[in-house]
C-alpha positions as CSV (number, residue, x, y, z in Angstrom):
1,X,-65.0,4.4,30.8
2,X,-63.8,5.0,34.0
3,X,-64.8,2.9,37.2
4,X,-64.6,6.3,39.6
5,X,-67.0,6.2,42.1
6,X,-68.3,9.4,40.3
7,X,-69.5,8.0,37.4
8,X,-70.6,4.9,39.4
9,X,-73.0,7.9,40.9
10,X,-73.8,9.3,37.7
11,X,-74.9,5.7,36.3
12,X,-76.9,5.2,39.1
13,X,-79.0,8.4,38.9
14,X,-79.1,8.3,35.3
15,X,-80.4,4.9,35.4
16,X,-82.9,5.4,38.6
17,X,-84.3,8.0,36.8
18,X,-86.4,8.2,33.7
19,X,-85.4,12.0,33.2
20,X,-82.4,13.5,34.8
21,X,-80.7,17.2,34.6
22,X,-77.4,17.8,35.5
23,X,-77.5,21.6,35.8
24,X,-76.1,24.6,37.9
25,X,-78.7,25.3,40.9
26,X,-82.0,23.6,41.4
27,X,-85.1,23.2,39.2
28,X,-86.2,25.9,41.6
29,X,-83.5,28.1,41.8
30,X,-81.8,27.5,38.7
31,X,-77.9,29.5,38.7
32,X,-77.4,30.1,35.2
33,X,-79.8,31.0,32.4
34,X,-78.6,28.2,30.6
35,X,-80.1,25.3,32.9
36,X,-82.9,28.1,33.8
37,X,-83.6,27.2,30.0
38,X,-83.6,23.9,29.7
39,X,-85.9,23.3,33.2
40,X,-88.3,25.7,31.3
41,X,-88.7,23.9,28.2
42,X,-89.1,20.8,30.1
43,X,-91.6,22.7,32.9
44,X,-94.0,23.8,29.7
45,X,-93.9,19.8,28.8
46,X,-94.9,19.0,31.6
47,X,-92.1,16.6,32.6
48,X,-91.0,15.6,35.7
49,X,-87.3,15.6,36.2
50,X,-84.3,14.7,38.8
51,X,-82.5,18.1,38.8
52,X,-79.4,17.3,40.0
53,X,-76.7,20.6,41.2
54,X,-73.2,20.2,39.6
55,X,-71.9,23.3,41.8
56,X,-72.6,21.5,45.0
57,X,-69.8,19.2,44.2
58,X,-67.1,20.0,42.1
59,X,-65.9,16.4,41.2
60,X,-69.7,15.9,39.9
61,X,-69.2,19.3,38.0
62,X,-66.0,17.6,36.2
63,X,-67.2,13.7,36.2
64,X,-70.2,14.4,34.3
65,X,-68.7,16.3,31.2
66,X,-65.8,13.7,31.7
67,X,-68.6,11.0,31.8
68,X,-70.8,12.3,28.7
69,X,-68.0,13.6,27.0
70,X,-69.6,16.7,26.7
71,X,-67.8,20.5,27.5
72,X,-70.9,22.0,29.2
73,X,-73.5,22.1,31.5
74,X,-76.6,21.7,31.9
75,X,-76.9,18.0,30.4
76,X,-80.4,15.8,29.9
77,X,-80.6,12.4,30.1
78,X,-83.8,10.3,29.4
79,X,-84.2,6.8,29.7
80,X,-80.4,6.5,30.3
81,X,-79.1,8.3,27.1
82,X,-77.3,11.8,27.4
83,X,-80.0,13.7,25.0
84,X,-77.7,17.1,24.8
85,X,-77.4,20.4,26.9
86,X,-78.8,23.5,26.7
87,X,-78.9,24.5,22.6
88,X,-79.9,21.0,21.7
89,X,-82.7,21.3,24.1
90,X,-84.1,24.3,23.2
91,X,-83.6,23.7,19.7
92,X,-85.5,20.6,20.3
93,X,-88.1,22.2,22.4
94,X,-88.7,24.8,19.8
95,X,-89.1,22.9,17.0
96,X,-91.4,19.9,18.3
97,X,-88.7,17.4,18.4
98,X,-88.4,17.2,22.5
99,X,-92.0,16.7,23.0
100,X,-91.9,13.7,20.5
101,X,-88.8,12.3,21.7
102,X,-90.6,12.4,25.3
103,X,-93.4,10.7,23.9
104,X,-91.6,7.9,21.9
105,X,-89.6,7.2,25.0
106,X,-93.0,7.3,26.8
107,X,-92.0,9.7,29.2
108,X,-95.2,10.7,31.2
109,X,-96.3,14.9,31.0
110,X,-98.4,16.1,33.2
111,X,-100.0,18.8,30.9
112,X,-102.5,21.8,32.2
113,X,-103.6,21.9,28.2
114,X,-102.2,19.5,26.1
115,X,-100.5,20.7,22.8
């Protein structure tokens, strides 16, 4: 892997962070209805999450699908590993799996009612 000081930014938030989004916009203001989905399905978890704006920088926007070696964005990383991007996500979300693999990795959620 590359020593570019891009991925030497990547590593580092990915590794300061417990749960990290590479996405297009903000958690707030998401900019495409894919990373709108995947801040969703991590909002009704209750999980708290770096959200970090690939279209602010465009060598971020390359040198994390470079990085990953993954074709899209958004991308979610817990605990340090590159868990998938939006259909793996949701497909996750949907089906139990994300809330379980938060929980194994013992990722807190701050839940209004528990599932």
């Amino acid at each position: 892997m590359s020593d570019s000081p891009i991925f030497k930014r990547i590593k580092e938030d990915v590794a300061d962070n417990e749960v990290v989004l590479f996405m297009k916009g903000t958690p707030v203001f998401p900019q495409c209805g894919f990373s709108a989905a995947v801040v969703q399905a991590l909002g009704n978890l209750g999980v708290r999450f770096k959200g970090i704006d690939v279209l602010a920088d465009p060598e971020l926007r390359e040198g994390i699908k470079e990085f990953s070696d993954w074709p899209t964005v958004p991308q979610l990383y817990v605990k340090g590993e590159f868990v998938g991007g939006c259909d793996i996500v949701r497909e996750m979300y949907e089906n139990g799996e994300l809330a379980e693999y938060l929980n194994t990795n013992g990722i807190e959620r701050q839940m209004a009612n528990p599932e």
